[in-house]
N, C-alpha and C positions, 0 to 999 in steps of 0.2 A: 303381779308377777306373771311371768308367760306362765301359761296353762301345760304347754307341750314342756318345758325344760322340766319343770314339775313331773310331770307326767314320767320323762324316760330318766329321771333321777329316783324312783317310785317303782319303775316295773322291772328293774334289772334284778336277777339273780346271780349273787356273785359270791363266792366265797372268799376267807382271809388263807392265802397259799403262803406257804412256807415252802423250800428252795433247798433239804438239806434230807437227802436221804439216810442219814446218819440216826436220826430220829427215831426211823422206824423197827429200829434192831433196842431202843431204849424200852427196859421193863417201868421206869418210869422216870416222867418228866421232870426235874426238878428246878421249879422258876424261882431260885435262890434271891435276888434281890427285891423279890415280891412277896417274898413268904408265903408260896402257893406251889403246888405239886398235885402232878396227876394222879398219885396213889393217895394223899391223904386230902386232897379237896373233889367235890363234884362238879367239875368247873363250867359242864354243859349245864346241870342246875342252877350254879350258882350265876352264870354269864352267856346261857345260849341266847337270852330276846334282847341282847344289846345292837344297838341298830346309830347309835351315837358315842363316839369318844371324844371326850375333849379333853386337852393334856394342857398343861405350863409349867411353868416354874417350881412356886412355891408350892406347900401344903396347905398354907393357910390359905392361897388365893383358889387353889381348888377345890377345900373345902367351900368356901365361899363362892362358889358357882354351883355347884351342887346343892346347898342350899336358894341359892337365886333360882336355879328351873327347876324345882319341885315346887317352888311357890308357883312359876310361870307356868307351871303344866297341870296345878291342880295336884299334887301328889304330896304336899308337904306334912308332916305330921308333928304338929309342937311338939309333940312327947318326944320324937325324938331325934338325940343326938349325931344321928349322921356317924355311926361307927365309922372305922380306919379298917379299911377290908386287910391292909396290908401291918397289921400291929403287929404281926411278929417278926419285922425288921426296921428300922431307922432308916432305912436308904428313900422309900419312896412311899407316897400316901396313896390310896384308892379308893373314893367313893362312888355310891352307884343309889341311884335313883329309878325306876322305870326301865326304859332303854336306853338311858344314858348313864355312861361311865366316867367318872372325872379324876382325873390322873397327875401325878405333881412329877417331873422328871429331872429336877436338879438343874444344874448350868451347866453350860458347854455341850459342846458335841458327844462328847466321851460319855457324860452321864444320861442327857438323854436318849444313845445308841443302845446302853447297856438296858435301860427300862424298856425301848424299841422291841427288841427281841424277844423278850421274854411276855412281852404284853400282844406280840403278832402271837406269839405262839398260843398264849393263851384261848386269844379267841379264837384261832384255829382249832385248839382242843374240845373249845364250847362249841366247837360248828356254828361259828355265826356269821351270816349273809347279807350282804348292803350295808357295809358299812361304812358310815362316812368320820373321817377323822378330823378334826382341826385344833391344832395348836394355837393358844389363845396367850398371848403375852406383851411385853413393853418393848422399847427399842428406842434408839436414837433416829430423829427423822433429819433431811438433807433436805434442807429451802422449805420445808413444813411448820404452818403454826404449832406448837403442842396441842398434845390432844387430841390430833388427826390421827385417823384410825385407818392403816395400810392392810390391804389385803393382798398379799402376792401371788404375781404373776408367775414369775422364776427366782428361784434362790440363783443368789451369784458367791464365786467367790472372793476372796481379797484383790485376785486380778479382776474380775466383773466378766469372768468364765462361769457360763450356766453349769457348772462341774461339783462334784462330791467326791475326792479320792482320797484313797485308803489304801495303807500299805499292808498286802497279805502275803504272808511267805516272802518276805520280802521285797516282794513286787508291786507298784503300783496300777492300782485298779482304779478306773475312772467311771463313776457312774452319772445318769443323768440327773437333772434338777426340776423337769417340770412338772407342776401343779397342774390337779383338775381345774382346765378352763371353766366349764359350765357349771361349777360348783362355787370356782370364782365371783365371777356375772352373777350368779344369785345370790353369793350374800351383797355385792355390792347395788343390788337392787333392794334387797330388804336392807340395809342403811339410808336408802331415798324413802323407803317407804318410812320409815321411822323418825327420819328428820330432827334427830336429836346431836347429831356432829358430826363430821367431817368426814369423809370416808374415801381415799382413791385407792387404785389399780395399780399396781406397782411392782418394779422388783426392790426384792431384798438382797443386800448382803450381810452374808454370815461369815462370821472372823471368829478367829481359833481364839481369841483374846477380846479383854474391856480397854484393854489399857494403848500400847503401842500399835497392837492392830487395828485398833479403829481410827486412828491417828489421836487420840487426845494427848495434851500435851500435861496433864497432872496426877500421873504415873512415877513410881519413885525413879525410872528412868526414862529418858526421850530424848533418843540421838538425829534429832529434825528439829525444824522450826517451821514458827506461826504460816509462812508462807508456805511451804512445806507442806502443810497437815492442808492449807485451805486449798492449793491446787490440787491434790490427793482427792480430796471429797466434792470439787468442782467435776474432778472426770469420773468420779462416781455418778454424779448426778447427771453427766452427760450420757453413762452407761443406761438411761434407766432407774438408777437406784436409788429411793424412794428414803430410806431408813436403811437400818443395821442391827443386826441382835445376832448370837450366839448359835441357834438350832435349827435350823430353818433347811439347811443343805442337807444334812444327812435324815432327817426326818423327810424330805419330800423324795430325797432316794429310797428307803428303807419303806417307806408307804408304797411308791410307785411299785417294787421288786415284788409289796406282796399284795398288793391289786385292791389299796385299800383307796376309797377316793377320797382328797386331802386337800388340806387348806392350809395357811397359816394367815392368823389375825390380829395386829400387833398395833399396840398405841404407840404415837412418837410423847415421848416427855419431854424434849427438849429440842432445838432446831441446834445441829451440830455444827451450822455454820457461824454460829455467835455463842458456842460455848460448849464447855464440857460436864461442867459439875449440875448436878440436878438443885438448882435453887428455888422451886419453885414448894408452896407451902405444901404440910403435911394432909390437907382438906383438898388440894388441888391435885394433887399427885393422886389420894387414892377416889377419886372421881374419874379421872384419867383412866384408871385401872378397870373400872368398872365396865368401860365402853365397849371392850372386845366380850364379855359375858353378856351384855344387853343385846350386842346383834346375835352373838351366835345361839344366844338362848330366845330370838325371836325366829331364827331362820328354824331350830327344831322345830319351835310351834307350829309353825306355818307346814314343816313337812308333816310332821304328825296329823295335823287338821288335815290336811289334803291327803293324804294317806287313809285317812278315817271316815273322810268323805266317797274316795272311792272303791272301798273295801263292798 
């Protein structure tokens, strides 16, 4: 890996900014879908040396990455269980290892925005600095073998506009979509270096939907056809766009806003140009799965070590 990207991905001092003066007239914080609050948690104790977050989906797959790099970093401890930092809510899991945090945000936009905020805030509250974020998940790939593991370049959206907007006060507000280039470039250098499957550069798009906005056509409705849905994802793929998943836009707005550097790292499970339903076996799907925690739990390593080296 270059020495120099290392290097000034390493010496930056950055903090996580929040954008909302409103805040600071609050006697205290309460990050209700996290089950955490600045008056009954020490949230600098419990979260200032976090220097890694990785967020997805499920709970169960974030547990299960959190597990995977406390093994990978030396820090595991059979005895124990990996508590749920977030047990006294259902909405969203948090585990925490080291300097890394591992975060479950539900689907869609809507659910990963609401854990967004309250998780920027968080480590705002913890004062914590250089932090790099990346969203670890599945996706439908476009002209991709399954298994191909995308790292995006730009979220796009259903038109294959680099855009994220949001209607406030009734007004639509348009923000951007671009990702950490040089954070890009190094994980797709640490997947060369690792040689274990398939890895391109890509854009994403992100649809408000699984069903009619991705074009599939076995939706309990779909006022299109076959031809329909394949030149739809023909000029997607002309746009750049690699795959498709759900979070990818408003997460790379909502990181970029609060100066956090970000990624998003998504396996295709299926090429959506020969089909919609995920048929492929229960052993083979969650191997798949595994692919986006094996690079982004080799790229910590590798910063860590080099971090530890130049220390």
């Amino acid at each position: 890996m270059d020495s120099k990207v290392d290097q000034r991905s390493l010496s930056c001092s950055s903090p996580v900014y929040v954008h909302n003066p409103h805040l600071d007239v609050l006697k205290e914080d309460i990050l209700y879908h996290l089950g955490l609050g600045t008056a009954t948690h020490d949230l600098q104790a419990m979260f200032g040396d976090v220097k890694f977050v990785c967020v997805g989906g499920s709970a169960w797959r974030m547990k299960s990455f959190i597990e995977y790099i406390a093994a990978e970093l030396g820090m595991e401890d059979p005895k124990s269980e990996y508590p749920n930092i977030c047990d006294g809510t259902d909405r969203y899991a948090m585990y925490k290892v080291g300097p890394v945090l591992s975060v479950s945000h539900g689907m869609g936009i809507p659910s990963i925005a609401i854990m967004l905020h309250e998780l920027i805030k968080l480590l705002h509250h913890a004062r914590c600095t250089d932090v790099t974020i990346i969203r670890i998940g599945t996706s439908g790939g476009i002209g991709l073998e399954p298994g191909t593991v995308v790292v995006t370049k730009q979220s796009m959206d259903a038109t294959f506009l680099p855009r994220f907007e949001q209607v406030i006060l009734g007004k639509t507000v348009v923000y951007n979509t671009d990702l950490d280039q040089s954070l890009a470039e190094e994980l797709l250098q640490c997947s060369k270096e690792l040689s274990q499957f398939e890895t391109v550069l890509g854009n994403t798009m992100c649809s408000l939907d699984f069903y009619e906005g991705q074009a599939r056509l076995d939706g309990a409705f779909c006022s299109y056809t076959e031809k329909d849905k394949q030149d739809y994802l023909i000029k997607a793929s002309e746009a750049g766009v690699c795959n498709i998943e759900m979070e990818s836009s408003v997460f790379a707005a909502m990181c970029k806003l609060s100066g956090l550097r970000a990624a998003v790292v998504c396996v295709t499970l299926l090429d959506r140009l020969k089909g919609d339903q995920l048929t492929g076996s229960h052993e083979v799907l969650h191997k798949f799965q595994e692919y986006p925690q094996k690079l982004v739990g080799y790229y910590i390593k590798r910063q860590l070590k080099a971090k530890a080296g130049g220390s």
